[in-house]
C-alpha positions in Angstrom: -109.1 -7.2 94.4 -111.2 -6.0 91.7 -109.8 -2.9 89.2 -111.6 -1.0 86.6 -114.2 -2.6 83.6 -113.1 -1.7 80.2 -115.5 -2.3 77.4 -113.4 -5.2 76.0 -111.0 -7.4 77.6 -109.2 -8.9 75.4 -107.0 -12.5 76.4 -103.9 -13.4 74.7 -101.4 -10.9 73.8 -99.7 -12.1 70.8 -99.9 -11.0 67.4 -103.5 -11.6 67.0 -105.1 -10.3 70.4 -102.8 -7.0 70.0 -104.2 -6.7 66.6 -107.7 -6.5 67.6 -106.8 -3.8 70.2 -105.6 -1.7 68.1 -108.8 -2.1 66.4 -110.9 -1.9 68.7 -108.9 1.3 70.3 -109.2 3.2 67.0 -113.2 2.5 67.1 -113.0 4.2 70.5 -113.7 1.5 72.5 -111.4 0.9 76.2 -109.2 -1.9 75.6 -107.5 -4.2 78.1 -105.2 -6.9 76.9 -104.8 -9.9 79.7 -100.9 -11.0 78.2 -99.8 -14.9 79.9 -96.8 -15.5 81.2 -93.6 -15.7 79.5 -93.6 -19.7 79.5 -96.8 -19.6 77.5 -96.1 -21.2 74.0 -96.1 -18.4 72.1 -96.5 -18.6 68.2 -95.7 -15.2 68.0 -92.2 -15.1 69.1 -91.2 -18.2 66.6 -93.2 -17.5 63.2 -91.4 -16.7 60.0 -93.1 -13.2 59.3 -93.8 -14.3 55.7 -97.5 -11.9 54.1 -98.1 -14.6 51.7 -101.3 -15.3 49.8 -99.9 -18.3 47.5 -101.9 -21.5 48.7 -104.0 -19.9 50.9 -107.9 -21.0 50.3 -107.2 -23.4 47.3 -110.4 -25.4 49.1 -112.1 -23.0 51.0 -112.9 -19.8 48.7 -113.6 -17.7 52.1 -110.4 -17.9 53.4 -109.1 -17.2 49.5 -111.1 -14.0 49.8 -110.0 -13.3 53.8 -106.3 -13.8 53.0 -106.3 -11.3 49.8 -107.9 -8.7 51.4 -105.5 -8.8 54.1 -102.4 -8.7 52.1 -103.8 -6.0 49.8 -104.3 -4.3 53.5 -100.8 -4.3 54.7 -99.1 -1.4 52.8 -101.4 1.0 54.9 -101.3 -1.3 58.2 -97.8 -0.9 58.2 -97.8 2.7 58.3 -100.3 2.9 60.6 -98.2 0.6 63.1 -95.1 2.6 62.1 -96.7 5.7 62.8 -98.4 5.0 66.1 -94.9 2.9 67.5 -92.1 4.8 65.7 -90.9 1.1 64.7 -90.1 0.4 61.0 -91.7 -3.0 60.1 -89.3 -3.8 57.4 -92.3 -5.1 55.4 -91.7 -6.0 51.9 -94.1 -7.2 49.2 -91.6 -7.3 46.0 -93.3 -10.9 45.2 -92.1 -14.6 46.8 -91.6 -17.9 45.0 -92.6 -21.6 46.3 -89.8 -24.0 45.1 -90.1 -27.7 44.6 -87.8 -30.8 44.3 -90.9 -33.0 43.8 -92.5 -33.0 40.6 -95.9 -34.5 41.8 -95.6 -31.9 44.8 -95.0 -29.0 42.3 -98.3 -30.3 40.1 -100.4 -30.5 42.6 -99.5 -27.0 44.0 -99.8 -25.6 40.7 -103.6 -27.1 40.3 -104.2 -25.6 43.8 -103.1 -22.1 43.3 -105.2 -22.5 39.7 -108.1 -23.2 42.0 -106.8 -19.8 43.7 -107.0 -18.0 40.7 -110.6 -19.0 39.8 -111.5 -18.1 42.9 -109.8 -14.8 43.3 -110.1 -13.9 39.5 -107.8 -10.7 38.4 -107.4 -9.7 42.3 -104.4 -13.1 42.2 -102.0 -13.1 40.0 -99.5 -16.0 39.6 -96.6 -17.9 37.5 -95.9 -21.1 37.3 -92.2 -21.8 36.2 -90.6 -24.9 35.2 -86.7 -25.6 36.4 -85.0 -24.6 33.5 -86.7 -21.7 32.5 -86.4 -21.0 36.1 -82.4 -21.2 36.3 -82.7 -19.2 32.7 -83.8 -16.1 34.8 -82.1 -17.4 38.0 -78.5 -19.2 37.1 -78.2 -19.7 40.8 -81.2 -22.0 41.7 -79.9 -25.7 42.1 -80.3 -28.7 40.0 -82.7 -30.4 41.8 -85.6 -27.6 41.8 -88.0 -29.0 39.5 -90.0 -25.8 39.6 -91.5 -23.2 41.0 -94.3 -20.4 41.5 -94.4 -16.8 41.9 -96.4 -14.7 43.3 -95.9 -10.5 43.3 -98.2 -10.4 46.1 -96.4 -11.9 48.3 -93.7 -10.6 51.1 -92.7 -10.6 54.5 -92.2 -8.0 57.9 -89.9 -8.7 60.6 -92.2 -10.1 63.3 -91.0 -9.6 66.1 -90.1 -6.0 65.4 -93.9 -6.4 64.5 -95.0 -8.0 68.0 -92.9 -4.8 69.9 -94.4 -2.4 67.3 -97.9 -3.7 68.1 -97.4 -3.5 72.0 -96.3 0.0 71.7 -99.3 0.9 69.5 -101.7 -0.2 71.9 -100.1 1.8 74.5 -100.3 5.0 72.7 -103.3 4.6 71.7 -104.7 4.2 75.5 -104.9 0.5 75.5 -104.1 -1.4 78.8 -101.4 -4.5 78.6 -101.3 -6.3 81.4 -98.3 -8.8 81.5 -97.7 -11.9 83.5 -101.8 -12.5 83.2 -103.1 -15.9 83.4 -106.5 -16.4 83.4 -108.0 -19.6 85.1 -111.5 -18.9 85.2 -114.3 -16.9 83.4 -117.8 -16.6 84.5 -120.7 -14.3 83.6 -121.8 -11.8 85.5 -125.2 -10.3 84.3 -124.5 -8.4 81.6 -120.4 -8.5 81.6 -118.1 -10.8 82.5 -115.7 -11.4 85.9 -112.0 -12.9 84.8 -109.9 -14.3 88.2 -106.1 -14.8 86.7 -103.5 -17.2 88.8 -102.8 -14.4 91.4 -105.6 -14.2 92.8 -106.5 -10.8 91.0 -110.0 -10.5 89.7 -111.5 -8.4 86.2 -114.5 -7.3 85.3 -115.4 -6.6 81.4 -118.5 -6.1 79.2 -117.1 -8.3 76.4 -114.3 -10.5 76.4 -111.8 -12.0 73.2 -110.5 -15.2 73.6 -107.3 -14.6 71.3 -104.8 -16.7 73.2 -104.2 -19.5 70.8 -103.2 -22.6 72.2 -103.9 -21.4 75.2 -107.8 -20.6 74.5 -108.0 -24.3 74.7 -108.6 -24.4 78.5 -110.6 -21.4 78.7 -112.7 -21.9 75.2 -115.7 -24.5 76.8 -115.9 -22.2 79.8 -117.9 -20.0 77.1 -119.7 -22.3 75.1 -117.0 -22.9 72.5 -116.4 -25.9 70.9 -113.6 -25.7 68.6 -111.0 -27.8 69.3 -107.5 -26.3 69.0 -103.7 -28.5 68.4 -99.9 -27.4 68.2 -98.2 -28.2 65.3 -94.6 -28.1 65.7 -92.3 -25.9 63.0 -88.9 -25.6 63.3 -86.1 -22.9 62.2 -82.4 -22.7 61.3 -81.3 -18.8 61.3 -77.8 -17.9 59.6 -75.3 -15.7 60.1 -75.3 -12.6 57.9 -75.0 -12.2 54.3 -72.7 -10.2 52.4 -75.1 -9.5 49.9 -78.9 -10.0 49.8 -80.4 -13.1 48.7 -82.2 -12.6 45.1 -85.0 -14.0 46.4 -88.2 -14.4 48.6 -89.7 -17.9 49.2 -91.9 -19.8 51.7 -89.5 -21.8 53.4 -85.7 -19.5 52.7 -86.1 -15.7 53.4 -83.5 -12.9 54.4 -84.5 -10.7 57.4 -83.7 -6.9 57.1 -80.8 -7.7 59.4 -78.9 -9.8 57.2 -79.1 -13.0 58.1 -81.3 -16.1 57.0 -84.2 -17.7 58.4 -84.8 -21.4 56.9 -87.8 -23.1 58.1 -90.8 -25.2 57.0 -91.0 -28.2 59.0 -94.5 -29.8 60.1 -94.5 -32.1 62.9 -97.3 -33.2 65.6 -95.2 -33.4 68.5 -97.8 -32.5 71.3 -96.4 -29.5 73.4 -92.9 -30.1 72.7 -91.3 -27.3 70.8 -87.7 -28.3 71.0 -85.8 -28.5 68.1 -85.1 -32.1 66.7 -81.6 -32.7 64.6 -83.1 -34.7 61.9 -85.7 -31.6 61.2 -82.5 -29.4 61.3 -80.8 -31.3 59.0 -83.0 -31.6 56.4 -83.8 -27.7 56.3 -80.5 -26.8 55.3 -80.4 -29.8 52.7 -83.6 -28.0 51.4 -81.8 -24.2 51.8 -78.5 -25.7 50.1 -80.6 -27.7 47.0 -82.6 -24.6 46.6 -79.7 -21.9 46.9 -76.5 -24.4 46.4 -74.5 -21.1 47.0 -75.6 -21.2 50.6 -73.6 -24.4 51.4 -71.0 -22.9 53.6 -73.0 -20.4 55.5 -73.2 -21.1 59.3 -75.9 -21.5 61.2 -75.7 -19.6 64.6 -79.4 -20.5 66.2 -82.2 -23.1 65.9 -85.6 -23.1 67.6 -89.1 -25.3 67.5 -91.8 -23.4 67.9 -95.7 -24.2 67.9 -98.3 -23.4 65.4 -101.9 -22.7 66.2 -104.1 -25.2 64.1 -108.1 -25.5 64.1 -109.3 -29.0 62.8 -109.2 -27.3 58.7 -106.6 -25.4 58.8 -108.9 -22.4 58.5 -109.6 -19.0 61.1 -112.5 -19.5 63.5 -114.4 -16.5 64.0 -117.1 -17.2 66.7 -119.9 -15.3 69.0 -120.7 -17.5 72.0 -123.9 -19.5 71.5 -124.6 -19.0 75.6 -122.7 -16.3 76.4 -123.6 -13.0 74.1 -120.9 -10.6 74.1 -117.8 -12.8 74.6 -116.0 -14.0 71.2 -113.5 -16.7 70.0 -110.5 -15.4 67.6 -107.9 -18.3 66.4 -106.1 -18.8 63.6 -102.5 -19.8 62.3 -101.9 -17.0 59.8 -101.8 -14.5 62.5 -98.9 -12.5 60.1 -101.0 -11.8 57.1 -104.1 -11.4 58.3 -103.0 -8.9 60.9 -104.8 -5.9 59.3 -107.8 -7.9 59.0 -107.5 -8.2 62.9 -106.6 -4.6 63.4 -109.4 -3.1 61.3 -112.5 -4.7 59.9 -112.6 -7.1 62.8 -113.8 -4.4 65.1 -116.9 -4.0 63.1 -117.4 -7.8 63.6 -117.3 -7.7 67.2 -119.5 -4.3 67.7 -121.9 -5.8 65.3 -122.0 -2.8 63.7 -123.4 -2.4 59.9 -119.9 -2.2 58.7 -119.1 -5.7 59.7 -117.6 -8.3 57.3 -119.1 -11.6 56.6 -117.4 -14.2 58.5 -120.3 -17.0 58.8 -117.9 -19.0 57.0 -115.7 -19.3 59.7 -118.0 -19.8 62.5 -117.3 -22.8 64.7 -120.3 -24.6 63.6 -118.7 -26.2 60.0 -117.4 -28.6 62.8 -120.6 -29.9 64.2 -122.0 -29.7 60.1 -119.0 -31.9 59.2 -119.2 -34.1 61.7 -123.1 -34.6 60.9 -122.4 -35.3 57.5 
């Protein structure tokens, strides 16, 4: 069975791949988003919805630039999103702080985000506070936070009101979702592209987005990419509601507009296995409770592993197919805060139009150039 071509077909419909619809649908383009199953690993339904620019490019200036752009995007993102879905993000950018129990840990963070600065120049701006002049201005941080950094920039959304909100916005703008889509094969077909998915159904497309994270894996070689993608497992504790609202944003402890807590920062490689591990659980709310010592009787009412999205750096890859022109790889782990990156400028990128950005830094090919050298 064969249905309608759309300009773009666009694979993977999390965060990122409903992102670039909504781009690409604003630049007038027809839009069909190919959405897996629901026992796809799906970063999306498990991040912590933090827009945070602390830390992010210390090594890689690019990214620096790529991540501040995006956050100084979101205000007007949001109410695009909010307008187009009728869903209130929740998004707050009141400023978030990284805390430390580690002196060498809190050094070295603080000669990163230094790096950062010189980087960014006046478009960063930062503190870096030691633990008593932190507890000066914040009686409640614990004992054993050595220190900490600030950032105003920084803040959060709820993500998966942001996931719905993004769904919804594709549909009113004319965008097609199709759910339950697996793709197992791609081939080219003259100037286009012919997708068969698991039931047997079969797509036609001019271009095609590989945006399916972990999943682009087994589909990426198929069009000439070469980057290699891993899971990296993170893990949550969420709390039951607050009374009050915690005087604080950080990395790793933030309150969702609901109430409750969502503690998390956990870095594991654990393959495909996104289940939640006691020890990890543990040691998060040992972290919450030395950060926030007030938090020490809260109760914790869920837990969940989920699965990051990681490239060999770290870093986005941004990539045209070398053999196939027209079809284009989109992957990152910071799917969140660069969203209106994705939802915007993006489209330029992939028309190729003069309004493009410059993403040559995050072509596939720093692989192959590091592996050379």
């Amino acid at each position: 069975m064969s249905t309608r071509s759309p300009d773009i077909t666009i694979i993977g419909g999390g965060v990122v791949g409903l992102s670039l619809a909504v781009g690409l649908l604003r630049e007038g383009r027809s839009v069909t988003v190919l959405d897996g199953p629901d026992s796809d690993h799906r970063a999306s339904q498990g991040n912590f919805g933090l827009v945070w620019l602390q830390g992010k490019g210390v090594d890689f200036a690019p990214y620096a630039h790529l991540s501040c752009d995006a956050v100084a995007a979101w205000p007007e993102f949001a109410s695009l999103i909010q307008e187009l879905s009728g869903t209130d993000l929740a998004l707050r950018q009141s400023g978030g702080f990284e805390f430390f129990t580690d002196a060498a840990e809190f050094a070295e963070f603080a000669a990163g985000l230094k790096q950062q600065q010189s980087f960014l120049g006046n478009r960063f701006s930062h503190d870096v506070i030691q633990g008593d002049d932190l507890r000066r201005s914040h009686p409640e941080i614990g004992a054993g936070v050595v220190g900490a950094t600030f950032s105003a920039q920084d803040g959060h959304v709820n993500p998966l009101r942001l996931l719905c909100a993004l769904r919804r916005s594709v549909a009113a703008l004319g965008g097609e979702i199709v759910p339950g889509a697996r793709v197992t094969h791609i081939s080219a077909a003259g100037p286009g592209f012919d997708i068969t998915l698991h039931s047997g159904e079969r797509r036609s497309t001019e271009r095609v987005v590989l945006a399916a994270g972990l999943g682009s894996a087994s589909l990426a070689g198929i069009l000439g990419f070469q980057t290699p993608v891993r899971p990296q497992r993170g893990e949550l504790l969420i709390t039951e509601k607050l009374a009050t609202r915690l005087p604080f944003l950080s990395s790793t402890i933030r309150q969702v507009d609901e109430g409750g807590l969502q503690v998390g920062g956990t870095k594991a490689d654990a393959g495909y296995d996104d289940s939640e591990t006691l020890d990890a659980m543990a040691s998060l709310a040992q972290h919450a409770v030395t950060v926030f010592p007030a938090l020490r009787d809260l109760r914790v009412i869920r837990a969940w592993g989920a699965l990051r999205v990681m490239t060999p750096d770290g870093y986005p890859v941004y990539a045209c197919s070398p053999v196939h022109p027209g079809a284009y790889l989109v992957t990152c782990h910071s799917g969140v805060t660069l969203a209106p990156l994705h939802g915007g400028p993006l489209a330029h990128w992939i028309d190729n139009s003069a309004e493009a950005p410059d993403l040559e830094a995050f072509d596939e090919d720093r692989f192959a150039l590091s592996c050379a050298a």
